[in-house]
TIKOLFI-871950 format. One record per residue (C-alpha): z, x, y. Coordinates in steps of 0.001 Angstrom, whole numbers, plus 524288, in hexadecimal, padded with zeros to 5 digits. Layout:
# TIKOLFI-871950
ZXY ...
//
This chain:
# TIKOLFI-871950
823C2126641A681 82121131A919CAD 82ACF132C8190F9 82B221427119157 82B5D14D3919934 8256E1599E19530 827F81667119CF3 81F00171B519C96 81F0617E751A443 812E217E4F1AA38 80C061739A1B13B 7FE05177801A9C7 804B0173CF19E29 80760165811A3CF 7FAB9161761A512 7F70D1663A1971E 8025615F6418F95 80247153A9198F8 7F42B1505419397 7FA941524D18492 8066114CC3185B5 802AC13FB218C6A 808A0136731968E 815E51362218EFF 81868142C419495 81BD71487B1A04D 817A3158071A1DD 81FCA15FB51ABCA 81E5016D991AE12 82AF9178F91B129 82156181FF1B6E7 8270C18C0E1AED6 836C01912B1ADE4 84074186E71B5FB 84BA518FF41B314 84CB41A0541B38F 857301A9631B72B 85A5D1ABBA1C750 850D31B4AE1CED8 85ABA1B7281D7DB 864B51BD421CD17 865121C17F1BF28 8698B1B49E1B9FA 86DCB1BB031AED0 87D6E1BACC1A9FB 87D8A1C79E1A2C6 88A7E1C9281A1D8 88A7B1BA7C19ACE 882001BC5819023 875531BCEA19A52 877351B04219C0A 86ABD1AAF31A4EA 86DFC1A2801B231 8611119A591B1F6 85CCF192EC1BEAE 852F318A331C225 847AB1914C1C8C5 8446C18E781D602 837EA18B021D675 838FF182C71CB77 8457B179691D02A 83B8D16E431D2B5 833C516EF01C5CE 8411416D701C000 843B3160401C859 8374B15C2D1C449 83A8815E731B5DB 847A3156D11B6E3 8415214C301BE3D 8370514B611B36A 83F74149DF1A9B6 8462613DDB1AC09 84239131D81A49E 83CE1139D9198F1 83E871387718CAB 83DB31475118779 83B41152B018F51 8310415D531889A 8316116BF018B62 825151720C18965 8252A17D9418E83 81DE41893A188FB 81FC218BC117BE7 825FB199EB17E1B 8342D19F5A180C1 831F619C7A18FD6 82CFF18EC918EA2 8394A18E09184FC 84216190ED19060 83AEC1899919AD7 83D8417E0B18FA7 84CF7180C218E5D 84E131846719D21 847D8176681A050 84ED516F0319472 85C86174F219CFE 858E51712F1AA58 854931624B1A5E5 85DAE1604C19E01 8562115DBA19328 85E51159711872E 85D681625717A18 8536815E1F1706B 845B4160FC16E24 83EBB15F5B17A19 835A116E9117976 8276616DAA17712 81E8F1783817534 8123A17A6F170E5 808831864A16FED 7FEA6181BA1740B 7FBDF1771217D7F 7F35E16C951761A 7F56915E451717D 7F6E4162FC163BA 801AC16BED1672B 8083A164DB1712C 80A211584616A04 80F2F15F6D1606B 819D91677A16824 81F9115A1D16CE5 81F76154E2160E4 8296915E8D15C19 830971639016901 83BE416AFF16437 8482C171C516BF1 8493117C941757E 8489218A4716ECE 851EA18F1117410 8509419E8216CE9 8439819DA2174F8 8492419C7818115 854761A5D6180AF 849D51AD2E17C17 843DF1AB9518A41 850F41AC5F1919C 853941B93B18B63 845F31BE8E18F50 848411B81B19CD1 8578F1BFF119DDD 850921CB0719A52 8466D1CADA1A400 8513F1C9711AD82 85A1C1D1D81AA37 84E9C1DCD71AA71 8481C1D9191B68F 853CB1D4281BE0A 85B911E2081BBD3 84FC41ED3C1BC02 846BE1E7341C559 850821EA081D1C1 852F71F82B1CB98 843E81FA1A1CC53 8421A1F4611DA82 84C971FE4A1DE1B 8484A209F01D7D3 8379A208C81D7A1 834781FD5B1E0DD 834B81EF4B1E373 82D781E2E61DBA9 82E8F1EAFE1CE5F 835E31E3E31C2DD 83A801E7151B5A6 839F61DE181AA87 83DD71DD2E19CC0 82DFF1DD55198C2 82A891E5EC1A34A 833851F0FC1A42E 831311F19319562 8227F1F4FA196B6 824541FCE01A2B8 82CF5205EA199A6 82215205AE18E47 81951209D719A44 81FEF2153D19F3C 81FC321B311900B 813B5219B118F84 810452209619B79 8190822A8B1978B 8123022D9D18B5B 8052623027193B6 80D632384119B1A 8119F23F4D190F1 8059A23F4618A18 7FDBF24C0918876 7F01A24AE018A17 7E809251DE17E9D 7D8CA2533117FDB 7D23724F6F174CB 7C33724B261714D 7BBEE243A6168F3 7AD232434B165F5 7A3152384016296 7950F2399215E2D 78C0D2311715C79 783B02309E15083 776E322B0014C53 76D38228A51401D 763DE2316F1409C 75BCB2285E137F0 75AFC21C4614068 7578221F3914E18 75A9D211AE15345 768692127314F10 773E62122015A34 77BDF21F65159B6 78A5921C7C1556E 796042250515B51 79DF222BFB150E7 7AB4A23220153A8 7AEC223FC914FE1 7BAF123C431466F 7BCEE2493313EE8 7BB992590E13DEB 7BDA525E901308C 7C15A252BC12B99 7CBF4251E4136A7 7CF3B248E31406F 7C6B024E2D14CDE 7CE7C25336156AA 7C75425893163FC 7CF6225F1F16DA9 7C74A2665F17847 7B8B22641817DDD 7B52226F641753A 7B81D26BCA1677B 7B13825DE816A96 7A5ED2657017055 7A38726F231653D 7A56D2631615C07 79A1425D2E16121 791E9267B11608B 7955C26AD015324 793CF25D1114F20 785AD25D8F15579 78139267AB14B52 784E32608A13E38 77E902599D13559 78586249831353A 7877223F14129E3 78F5F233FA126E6 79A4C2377511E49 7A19122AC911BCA 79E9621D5D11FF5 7A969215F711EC3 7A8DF2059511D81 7B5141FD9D11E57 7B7181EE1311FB8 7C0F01E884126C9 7C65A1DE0012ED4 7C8CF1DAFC13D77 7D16F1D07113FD3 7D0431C80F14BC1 7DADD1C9DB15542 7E3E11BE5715617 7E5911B2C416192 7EE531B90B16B93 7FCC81BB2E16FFE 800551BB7E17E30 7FF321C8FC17E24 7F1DD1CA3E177EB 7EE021C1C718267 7F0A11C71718BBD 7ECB51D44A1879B 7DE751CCC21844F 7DEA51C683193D3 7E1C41D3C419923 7D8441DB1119183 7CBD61D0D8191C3 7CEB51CBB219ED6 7D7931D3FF1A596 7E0681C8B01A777 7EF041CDAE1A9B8 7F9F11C7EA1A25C 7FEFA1BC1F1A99C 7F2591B8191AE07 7EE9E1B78C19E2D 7FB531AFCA19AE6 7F8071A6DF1A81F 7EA9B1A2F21A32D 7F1391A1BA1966C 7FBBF1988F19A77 7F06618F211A0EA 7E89818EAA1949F 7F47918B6518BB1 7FAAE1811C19701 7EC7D17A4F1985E 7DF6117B5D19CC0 7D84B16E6A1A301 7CC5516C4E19B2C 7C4FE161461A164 7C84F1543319D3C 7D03015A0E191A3 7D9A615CD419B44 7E4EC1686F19A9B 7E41B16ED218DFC 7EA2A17BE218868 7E07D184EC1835A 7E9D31903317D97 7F770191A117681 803D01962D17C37 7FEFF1A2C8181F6 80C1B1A9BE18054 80C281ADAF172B2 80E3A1BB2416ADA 809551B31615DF7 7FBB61B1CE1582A 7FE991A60A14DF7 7F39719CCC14F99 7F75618E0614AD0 7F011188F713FEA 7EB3817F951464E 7E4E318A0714FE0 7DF311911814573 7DA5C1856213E39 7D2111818214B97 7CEAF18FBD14D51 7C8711912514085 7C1051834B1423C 7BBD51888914ED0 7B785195C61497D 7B07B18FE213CCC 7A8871856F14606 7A5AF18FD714FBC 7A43019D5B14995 7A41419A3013A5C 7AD88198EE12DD2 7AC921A6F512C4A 7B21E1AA6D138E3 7BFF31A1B5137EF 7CCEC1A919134D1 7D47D1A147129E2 7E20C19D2912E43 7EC0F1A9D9131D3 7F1451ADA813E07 7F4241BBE613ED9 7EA6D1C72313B93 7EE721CEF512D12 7EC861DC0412A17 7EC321E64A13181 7EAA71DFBE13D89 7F76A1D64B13BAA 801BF1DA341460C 80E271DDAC13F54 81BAF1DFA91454C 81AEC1D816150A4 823D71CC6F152DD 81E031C0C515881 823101B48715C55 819771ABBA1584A 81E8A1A0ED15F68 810D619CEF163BF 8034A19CD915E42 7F8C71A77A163CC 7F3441A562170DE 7E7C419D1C16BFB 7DE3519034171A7 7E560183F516F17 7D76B17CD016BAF 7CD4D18812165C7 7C31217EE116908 7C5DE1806B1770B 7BB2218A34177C4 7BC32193B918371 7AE8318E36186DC 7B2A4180F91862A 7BD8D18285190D2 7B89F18D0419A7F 7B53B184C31A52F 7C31017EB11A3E8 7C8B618C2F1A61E 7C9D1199201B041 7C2CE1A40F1AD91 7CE991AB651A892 7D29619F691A253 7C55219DE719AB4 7C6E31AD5119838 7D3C41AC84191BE 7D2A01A04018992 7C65E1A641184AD 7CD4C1B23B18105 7D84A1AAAF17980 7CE9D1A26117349 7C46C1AC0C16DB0 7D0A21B639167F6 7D69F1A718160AC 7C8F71A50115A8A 7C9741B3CC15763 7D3CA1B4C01519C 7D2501A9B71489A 7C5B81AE65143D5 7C4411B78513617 7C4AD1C6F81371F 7B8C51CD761377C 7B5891D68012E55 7AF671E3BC132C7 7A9CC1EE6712C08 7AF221FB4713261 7A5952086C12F89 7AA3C21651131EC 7A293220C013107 7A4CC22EF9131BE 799F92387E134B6 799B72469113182 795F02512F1378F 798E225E771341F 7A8D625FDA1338B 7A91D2533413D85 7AB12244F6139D3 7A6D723AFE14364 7AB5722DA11416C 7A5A422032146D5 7A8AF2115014270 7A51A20505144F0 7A7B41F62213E9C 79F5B1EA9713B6B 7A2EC1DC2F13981 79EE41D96112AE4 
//
Protein backbone atom coordinates (compact mmCIF):
# COMPACT_ATOMS: atom_id res chain seq x y z
CA UNK A 1 0.00 0.00 0.00
CA UNK A 2 1.30 3.55 -0.91
CA UNK A 3 2.17 5.88 2.09
CA UNK A 4 0.67 9.16 0.33
CA UNK A 5 -1.86 10.40 -1.60
CA UNK A 6 -1.35 13.23 -3.87
CA UNK A 7 -4.36 15.04 -5.55
CA UNK A 8 -4.04 16.98 -8.67
CA UNK A 9 -6.68 18.65 -10.85
CA UNK A 10 -6.17 17.15 -13.93
CA UNK A 11 -5.66 13.57 -14.80
CA UNK A 12 -2.60 14.61 -17.46
CA UNK A 13 -0.91 15.75 -14.55
CA UNK A 14 -1.13 12.13 -12.88
CA UNK A 15 0.72 10.40 -15.18
CA UNK A 16 3.55 13.07 -15.17
CA UNK A 17 4.09 13.26 -11.32
CA UNK A 18 3.28 9.52 -10.88
CA UNK A 19 6.58 8.76 -12.93
CA UNK A 20 8.48 11.53 -10.40
CA UNK A 21 7.12 10.86 -7.41
CA UNK A 22 7.46 7.00 -7.32
CA UNK A 23 5.46 4.02 -5.98
CA UNK A 24 5.15 5.70 -2.46
CA UNK A 25 2.59 7.76 -3.92
CA UNK A 26 -0.70 7.59 -4.96
CA UNK A 27 -1.80 10.44 -7.77
CA UNK A 28 -5.55 11.19 -7.89
CA UNK A 29 -7.03 13.73 -10.00
CA UNK A 30 -10.38 16.43 -8.95
CA UNK A 31 -10.98 17.03 -12.54
CA UNK A 32 -11.07 20.55 -11.74
CA UNK A 33 -13.50 22.63 -8.96
CA UNK A 34 -15.52 19.91 -6.53
CA UNK A 35 -17.30 22.83 -4.95
CA UNK A 36 -18.98 26.29 -6.65
CA UNK A 37 -21.94 28.30 -5.84
CA UNK A 38 -25.76 26.81 -6.98
CA UNK A 39 -26.72 27.17 -10.71
CA UNK A 40 -30.07 27.04 -9.78
CA UNK A 41 -29.87 30.32 -7.38
CA UNK A 42 -27.55 33.09 -6.47
CA UNK A 43 -26.01 31.31 -3.57
CA UNK A 44 -24.97 34.39 -2.36
CA UNK A 45 -26.15 35.85 1.39
CA UNK A 46 -25.88 39.53 0.62
CA UNK A 47 -27.62 40.69 3.24
CA UNK A 48 -24.94 38.53 5.58
CA UNK A 49 -21.83 39.88 4.61
CA UNK A 50 -22.14 37.94 0.94
CA UNK A 51 -21.62 35.14 2.62
CA UNK A 52 -21.18 32.15 -0.22
CA UNK A 53 -23.49 28.77 0.17
CA UNK A 54 -20.95 26.36 -1.57
CA UNK A 55 -22.21 22.86 -2.81
CA UNK A 56 -20.76 20.01 -4.20
CA UNK A 57 -21.13 20.00 -7.99
CA UNK A 58 -23.04 17.45 -9.60
CA UNK A 59 -21.10 15.97 -11.85
CA UNK A 60 -18.36 15.76 -9.64
CA UNK A 61 -20.18 13.84 -6.41
CA UNK A 62 -18.33 10.60 -7.45
CA UNK A 63 -14.77 12.04 -7.93
CA UNK A 64 -15.33 13.23 -4.43
CA UNK A 65 -16.17 9.47 -3.17
CA UNK A 66 -13.30 8.47 -4.90
CA UNK A 67 -11.11 11.05 -3.12
CA UNK A 68 -12.45 10.03 0.39
CA UNK A 69 -12.08 6.45 -0.41
CA UNK A 70 -8.46 7.16 -1.44
CA UNK A 71 -7.58 8.60 1.41
CA UNK A 72 -7.90 6.12 3.96
CA UNK A 73 -4.84 4.36 5.22
CA UNK A 74 -2.51 7.31 4.30
CA UNK A 75 -0.20 8.75 5.96
CA UNK A 76 -0.38 12.54 4.58
CA UNK A 77 -2.59 13.76 2.03
CA UNK A 78 -0.79 16.33 -0.69
CA UNK A 79 -2.68 19.07 -2.55
CA UNK A 80 -1.13 19.95 -5.62
CA UNK A 81 -3.17 21.70 -7.41
CA UNK A 82 -2.11 24.50 -9.74
CA UNK A 83 -0.02 26.89 -8.40
CA UNK A 84 -2.56 29.93 -8.93
CA UNK A 85 -5.52 31.51 -6.84
CA UNK A 86 -7.92 28.76 -8.40
CA UNK A 87 -5.79 25.76 -7.76
CA UNK A 88 -5.52 27.57 -4.20
CA UNK A 89 -9.23 27.14 -3.77
CA UNK A 90 -9.66 23.80 -5.42
CA UNK A 91 -6.79 23.00 -2.49
CA UNK A 92 -8.91 24.60 0.54
CA UNK A 93 -12.29 23.46 -1.05
CA UNK A 94 -10.82 19.73 -1.05
CA UNK A 95 -8.80 20.14 2.38
CA UNK A 96 -12.89 21.01 3.75
CA UNK A 97 -14.69 18.23 2.16
CA UNK A 98 -11.90 15.44 3.38
CA UNK A 99 -11.43 16.57 6.26
CA UNK A 100 -8.02 17.06 6.00
CA UNK A 101 -6.42 18.21 9.33
CA UNK A 102 -4.50 21.79 9.37
CA UNK A 103 -0.85 21.63 8.68
CA UNK A 104 1.24 21.79 5.71
CA UNK A 105 -0.01 19.46 3.31
CA UNK A 106 0.03 22.25 -0.27
CA UNK A 107 2.54 21.60 -2.90
CA UNK A 108 3.19 23.59 -5.78
CA UNK A 109 5.55 23.95 -8.19
CA UNK A 110 6.03 26.05 -11.48
CA UNK A 111 6.98 23.99 -13.41
CA UNK A 112 6.44 20.32 -13.66
CA UNK A 113 10.00 18.62 -13.54
CA UNK A 114 11.89 16.32 -11.04
CA UNK A 115 13.98 19.24 -9.96
CA UNK A 116 11.02 21.27 -9.06
CA UNK A 117 8.78 18.80 -7.84
CA UNK A 118 11.03 17.20 -5.32
CA UNK A 119 11.59 20.27 -4.18
CA UNK A 120 7.89 21.53 -3.61
CA UNK A 121 7.35 18.39 -1.34
CA UNK A 122 10.19 18.88 0.38
CA UNK A 123 8.90 22.12 1.80
CA UNK A 124 4.93 21.85 1.50
CA UNK A 125 3.66 24.68 3.46
CA UNK A 126 -0.15 25.76 4.51
CA UNK A 127 -3.13 26.83 2.58
CA UNK A 128 -2.93 30.58 1.52
CA UNK A 129 -5.68 31.41 2.42
CA UNK A 130 -5.45 35.55 1.06
CA UNK A 131 -5.17 33.57 -2.31
CA UNK A 132 -8.22 32.01 -2.17
CA UNK A 133 -10.53 34.67 -0.85
CA UNK A 134 -8.80 36.25 -3.47
CA UNK A 135 -10.63 33.69 -5.87
CA UNK A 136 -13.95 33.60 -3.93
CA UNK A 137 -14.22 37.29 -4.26
CA UNK A 138 -13.59 37.14 -8.09
CA UNK A 139 -15.99 34.10 -8.15
CA UNK A 140 -19.00 36.46 -5.95
CA UNK A 141 -18.32 38.89 -8.34
CA UNK A 142 -18.81 37.00 -11.35
CA UNK A 143 -22.05 36.03 -9.84
CA UNK A 144 -23.36 38.74 -8.64
CA UNK A 145 -22.79 40.39 -12.32
CA UNK A 146 -23.95 37.63 -14.39
CA UNK A 147 -26.60 36.23 -12.10
CA UNK A 148 -28.46 39.89 -11.85
CA UNK A 149 -27.86 41.58 -15.61
CA UNK A 150 -27.92 38.56 -17.69
CA UNK A 151 -31.96 38.04 -17.15
CA UNK A 152 -32.33 41.98 -17.67
CA UNK A 153 -30.57 41.46 -21.10
CA UNK A 154 -32.61 38.26 -22.17
CA UNK A 155 -35.64 40.45 -21.46
CA UNK A 156 -34.84 43.51 -23.09
CA UNK A 157 -32.39 42.37 -26.42
CA UNK A 158 -32.77 38.55 -26.64
CA UNK A 159 -32.07 35.25 -25.22
CA UNK A 160 -28.45 33.27 -24.58
CA UNK A 161 -26.70 36.81 -24.02
CA UNK A 162 -24.81 37.26 -20.59
CA UNK A 163 -23.13 39.95 -18.74
CA UNK A 164 -20.07 39.51 -16.77
CA UNK A 165 -17.82 41.37 -14.55
CA UNK A 166 -14.86 41.06 -17.50
CA UNK A 167 -17.21 41.27 -20.20
CA UNK A 168 -19.61 43.99 -19.67
CA UNK A 169 -16.42 45.96 -18.83
CA UNK A 170 -14.96 45.69 -22.41
CA UNK A 171 -18.27 45.86 -24.07
CA UNK A 172 -18.48 49.46 -22.44
CA UNK A 173 -14.72 50.32 -23.60
CA UNK A 174 -16.24 49.12 -27.04
CA UNK A 175 -19.13 51.23 -27.44
CA UNK A 176 -16.65 54.50 -26.72
CA UNK A 177 -14.75 53.59 -29.01
CA UNK A 178 -17.24 53.26 -31.65
CA UNK A 179 -18.55 56.37 -30.59
CA UNK A 180 -15.48 58.27 -31.21
CA UNK A 181 -15.55 56.97 -35.01
CA UNK A 182 -18.85 58.15 -34.92
CA UNK A 183 -18.06 61.23 -33.88
CA UNK A 184 -15.05 61.48 -35.74
CA UNK A 185 -14.78 63.96 -38.68
CA UNK A 186 -13.11 62.74 -41.55
CA UNK A 187 -10.36 65.30 -42.94
CA UNK A 188 -8.62 64.57 -46.39
CA UNK A 189 -5.20 64.89 -46.28
CA UNK A 190 -2.07 63.63 -48.59
CA UNK A 191 1.24 62.75 -48.46
CA UNK A 192 3.90 62.26 -51.22
CA UNK A 193 6.92 59.82 -51.73
CA UNK A 194 9.61 59.91 -54.39
CA UNK A 195 11.93 57.85 -55.13
CA UNK A 196 15.48 58.89 -55.69
CA UNK A 197 18.57 57.55 -57.32
CA UNK A 198 22.51 58.15 -57.91
CA UNK A 199 22.93 59.42 -60.91
CA UNK A 200 26.55 58.22 -60.74
CA UNK A 201 26.06 54.49 -60.32
CA UNK A 202 23.59 53.09 -62.68
CA UNK A 203 23.34 49.71 -60.98
CA UNK A 204 22.19 51.20 -57.79
CA UNK A 205 18.45 50.28 -56.41
CA UNK A 206 16.27 53.59 -56.22
CA UNK A 207 15.37 54.34 -52.47
CA UNK A 208 11.85 56.01 -51.57
CA UNK A 209 12.20 59.31 -49.72
CA UNK A 210 9.27 60.97 -47.90
CA UNK A 211 8.33 64.56 -48.39
CA UNK A 212 8.82 65.75 -44.55
CA UNK A 213 8.89 69.60 -44.90
CA UNK A 214 7.86 73.00 -46.90
CA UNK A 215 9.73 76.07 -45.84
CA UNK A 216 11.23 74.43 -43.24
CA UNK A 217 7.67 73.37 -41.98
CA UNK A 218 6.09 70.34 -41.20
CA UNK A 219 4.35 69.32 -44.76
CA UNK A 220 0.91 69.51 -44.64
CA UNK A 221 -1.20 68.47 -48.01
CA UNK A 222 -4.80 69.00 -47.99
CA UNK A 223 -6.41 68.67 -51.51
CA UNK A 224 -5.30 66.64 -54.83
CA UNK A 225 -4.10 69.98 -56.04
CA UNK A 226 -1.49 71.22 -53.71
CA UNK A 227 0.08 67.49 -53.85
CA UNK A 228 -0.16 67.69 -57.61
CA UNK A 229 1.49 71.09 -58.17
CA UNK A 230 4.11 69.88 -55.52
CA UNK A 231 5.19 67.32 -57.70
CA UNK A 232 5.50 69.17 -60.55
CA UNK A 233 7.39 71.81 -58.91
CA UNK A 234 9.61 69.35 -57.28
CA UNK A 235 10.26 67.83 -60.89
CA UNK A 236 11.98 71.07 -62.01
CA UNK A 237 14.69 71.52 -59.19
CA UNK A 238 17.92 70.89 -58.88
CA UNK A 239 18.40 67.89 -55.57
CA UNK A 240 21.29 67.31 -52.90
CA UNK A 241 21.77 65.80 -49.70
CA UNK A 242 21.65 68.29 -47.00
CA UNK A 243 22.25 66.35 -43.80
CA UNK A 244 23.03 62.79 -43.28
CA UNK A 245 22.43 61.98 -40.06
CA UNK A 246 24.20 58.66 -38.18
CA UNK A 247 23.05 57.54 -34.80
CA UNK A 248 23.87 54.18 -32.74
CA UNK A 249 21.62 52.61 -30.72
CA UNK A 250 20.22 49.61 -29.15
CA UNK A 251 17.26 47.16 -29.68
CA UNK A 252 16.54 45.09 -26.90
CA UNK A 253 15.10 41.66 -27.31
CA UNK A 254 11.61 41.36 -26.21
CA UNK A 255 11.21 39.31 -23.09
CA UNK A 256 9.74 35.43 -22.50
CA UNK A 257 6.01 35.90 -22.34
CA UNK A 258 2.96 36.56 -19.99
CA UNK A 259 -0.35 34.93 -20.63
CA UNK A 260 -1.37 37.72 -22.40
CA UNK A 261 1.58 38.08 -24.74
CA UNK A 262 0.79 34.68 -25.57
CA UNK A 263 -1.87 34.70 -26.51
CA UNK A 264 -1.69 37.83 -28.45
CA UNK A 265 1.59 35.89 -30.25
CA UNK A 266 -0.93 32.51 -30.96
CA UNK A 267 -3.58 34.77 -32.33
CA UNK A 268 -1.41 36.81 -34.43
CA UNK A 269 1.15 33.93 -35.87
CA UNK A 270 -1.36 31.25 -35.92
CA UNK A 271 -4.65 32.59 -35.66
CA UNK A 272 -5.24 30.44 -32.70
CA UNK A 273 -8.13 32.00 -30.44
CA UNK A 274 -7.68 32.37 -26.81
CA UNK A 275 -8.76 29.19 -25.10
CA UNK A 276 -7.54 27.05 -27.69
CA UNK A 277 -3.85 28.85 -26.90
CA UNK A 278 -4.27 28.35 -23.05
CA UNK A 279 -5.63 24.51 -23.97
CA UNK A 280 -2.46 23.60 -25.85
CA UNK A 281 -0.76 25.41 -23.13
CA UNK A 282 -2.20 23.52 -20.27
CA UNK A 283 -1.07 20.04 -22.16
CA UNK A 284 2.47 21.15 -22.57
CA UNK A 285 2.88 22.31 -18.88
CA UNK A 286 0.70 18.97 -17.48
CA UNK A 287 2.99 16.56 -19.79
CA UNK A 288 3.84 15.48 -23.06
CA UNK A 289 4.73 11.51 -23.64
CA UNK A 290 8.11 11.45 -25.15
CA UNK A 291 8.87 7.89 -26.01
CA UNK A 292 10.39 5.86 -23.43
CA UNK A 293 11.07 9.08 -21.36
CA UNK A 294 7.62 8.91 -20.62
CA UNK A 295 5.17 12.07 -19.53
CA UNK A 296 7.21 15.06 -19.24
CA UNK A 297 6.31 18.90 -18.94
CA UNK A 298 7.84 20.95 -21.51
CA UNK A 299 6.70 24.62 -20.31
CA UNK A 300 6.09 26.62 -16.96
CA UNK A 301 2.86 27.50 -15.45
CA UNK A 302 1.28 29.13 -18.44
CA UNK A 303 -0.82 31.55 -16.35
CA UNK A 304 1.50 34.20 -15.49
CA UNK A 305 1.57 38.21 -15.86
CA UNK A 306 5.50 37.95 -14.74
CA UNK A 307 8.63 37.71 -16.88
CA UNK A 308 11.28 36.74 -13.97
CA UNK A 309 13.29 33.96 -15.36
CA UNK A 310 15.02 31.69 -12.43
CA UNK A 311 18.61 31.67 -12.34
CA UNK A 312 18.85 28.57 -12.88
CA UNK A 313 16.92 29.15 -16.30
CA UNK A 314 19.13 31.72 -17.31
CA UNK A 315 22.25 29.94 -16.30
CA UNK A 316 21.11 26.88 -18.85
CA UNK A 317 19.98 29.47 -21.34
CA UNK A 318 23.23 31.13 -21.59
CA UNK A 319 25.14 27.56 -21.72
CA UNK A 320 22.92 26.70 -24.59
CA UNK A 321 23.39 29.97 -26.50
CA UNK A 322 27.38 30.03 -26.09
CA UNK A 323 27.58 26.15 -27.43
CA UNK A 324 25.15 26.90 -30.13
CA UNK A 325 25.37 30.49 -31.41
CA UNK A 326 28.66 31.85 -29.63
CA UNK A 327 29.94 33.78 -26.32
CA UNK A 328 29.13 36.90 -27.99
CA UNK A 329 25.58 36.25 -28.42
CA UNK A 330 24.63 35.30 -24.45
CA UNK A 331 22.80 38.00 -22.29
CA UNK A 332 24.60 38.22 -18.78
CA UNK A 333 22.24 37.52 -15.90
CA UNK A 334 19.03 40.28 -15.60
CA UNK A 335 15.58 39.74 -16.11
CA UNK A 336 13.76 42.80 -17.22
CA UNK A 337 14.75 45.08 -20.22
CA UNK A 338 16.36 48.89 -18.90
CA UNK A 339 16.06 51.94 -20.51
CA UNK A 340 13.74 53.10 -22.46
CA UNK A 341 12.16 50.02 -23.17
CA UNK A 342 11.61 48.98 -19.25
CA UNK A 343 7.79 48.99 -18.53
CA UNK A 344 7.10 51.31 -15.70
CA UNK A 345 3.88 51.68 -13.68
CA UNK A 346 2.43 48.52 -14.04
CA UNK A 347 1.79 46.26 -11.06
CA UNK A 348 2.51 42.72 -11.47
CA UNK A 349 2.14 39.90 -9.38
CA UNK A 350 5.04 38.05 -9.99
CA UNK A 351 3.89 35.10 -8.37
CA UNK A 352 5.28 32.92 -11.19
CA UNK A 353 8.23 32.88 -13.48
CA UNK A 354 7.66 33.81 -17.41
CA UNK A 355 6.03 31.31 -19.56
CA UNK A 356 9.31 29.58 -20.55
CA UNK A 357 10.65 25.57 -21.60
CA UNK A 358 11.24 23.72 -18.46
CA UNK A 359 14.47 21.89 -20.23
CA UNK A 360 16.03 24.50 -23.07
CA UNK A 361 17.61 21.56 -24.46
CA UNK A 362 14.34 20.17 -25.38
CA UNK A 363 14.81 21.55 -28.81
CA UNK A 364 11.52 22.06 -30.78
CA UNK A 365 13.22 19.68 -33.33
CA UNK A 366 13.96 17.20 -30.89
CA UNK A 367 10.22 16.71 -29.80
CA UNK A 368 8.07 17.36 -32.94
CA UNK A 369 7.17 14.01 -33.72
CA UNK A 370 6.05 13.66 -30.02
CA UNK A 371 3.64 16.53 -30.59
CA UNK A 372 0.35 17.97 -32.80
CA UNK A 373 0.88 20.25 -35.26
CA UNK A 374 -0.41 23.12 -33.17
CA UNK A 375 1.33 21.64 -30.38
CA UNK A 376 4.79 21.61 -32.25
CA UNK A 377 3.70 25.28 -33.45
CA UNK A 378 3.27 26.69 -30.06
CA UNK A 379 6.12 25.13 -28.12
CA UNK A 380 8.24 26.37 -30.90
CA UNK A 381 6.95 29.77 -30.48
CA UNK A 382 7.58 29.79 -26.61
CA UNK A 383 10.87 28.33 -27.09
CA UNK A 384 12.52 30.56 -29.79
CA UNK A 385 11.07 34.15 -27.87
CA UNK A 386 13.01 32.26 -24.19
CA UNK A 387 16.29 31.88 -26.22
CA UNK A 388 15.53 35.45 -27.51
CA UNK A 389 15.16 37.00 -24.92
CA UNK A 390 18.11 35.79 -23.11
CA UNK A 391 20.37 36.71 -25.82
CA UNK A 392 22.47 40.40 -25.87
CA UNK A 393 20.85 43.55 -27.65
CA UNK A 394 21.85 44.21 -30.91
CA UNK A 395 23.30 47.16 -31.75
CA UNK A 396 22.10 49.03 -34.96
CA UNK A 397 23.26 51.87 -36.71
CA UNK A 398 20.13 54.04 -37.68
CA UNK A 399 20.85 56.67 -40.90
CA UNK A 400 18.51 59.54 -41.75
CA UNK A 401 18.82 61.45 -44.45
CA UNK A 402 17.12 64.48 -45.69
CA UNK A 403 17.19 65.49 -49.31
CA UNK A 404 16.61 68.88 -50.67
CA UNK A 405 15.00 70.11 -53.25
CA UNK A 406 14.10 73.54 -53.83
CA UNK A 407 11.89 74.79 -50.61
CA UNK A 408 11.01 70.80 -50.05
CA UNK A 409 12.72 68.39 -47.66
CA UNK A 410 12.30 64.77 -48.31
CA UNK A 411 13.25 62.46 -45.65
CA UNK A 412 14.16 58.59 -45.82
CA UNK A 413 15.92 56.20 -43.06
CA UNK A 414 17.00 53.07 -42.64
CA UNK A 415 19.21 50.91 -39.79
CA UNK A 416 22.00 48.44 -39.91
CA UNK A 417 23.16 45.85 -37.34
CA UNK A 418 26.84 46.98 -36.47
Amino acid sequence: MTKYLVIVESPTKEKTLKKILGRDYTIKSSKGHLIDLPKTKLGIDVENNFQPEYVVIPRQRRVLKELEKSTKGKEKVFLATDPDREGEAIAWHIAQKLKIKEGKNRVSFNEITGKAVSQAFKNPREINLNMVNSQKARRLLDRLVGYKISPLLWKKIGKKLSAGRVQSIALRLICEREEEIVKFKIEEFWSINALFKKITAEKAEPFKAKLFSINSKKATINTKNEATKICEEVKNQDIYIKNINKKKESKSPPPPFTTSTLQQEGYNKFDFPIKKTMFIAQKLYEGITLGNKGNIGLITYMRTDSVRVSDEAKSKAKKYIEEHYGKDFAKSSQNLRKGKNKIKNVKIQDAHESIRPTYIFHHPGSVKNYLTNDQYKLYNLIWQRFIASRMKAAYLEKITIDIETGRYIFRTSGSKIL
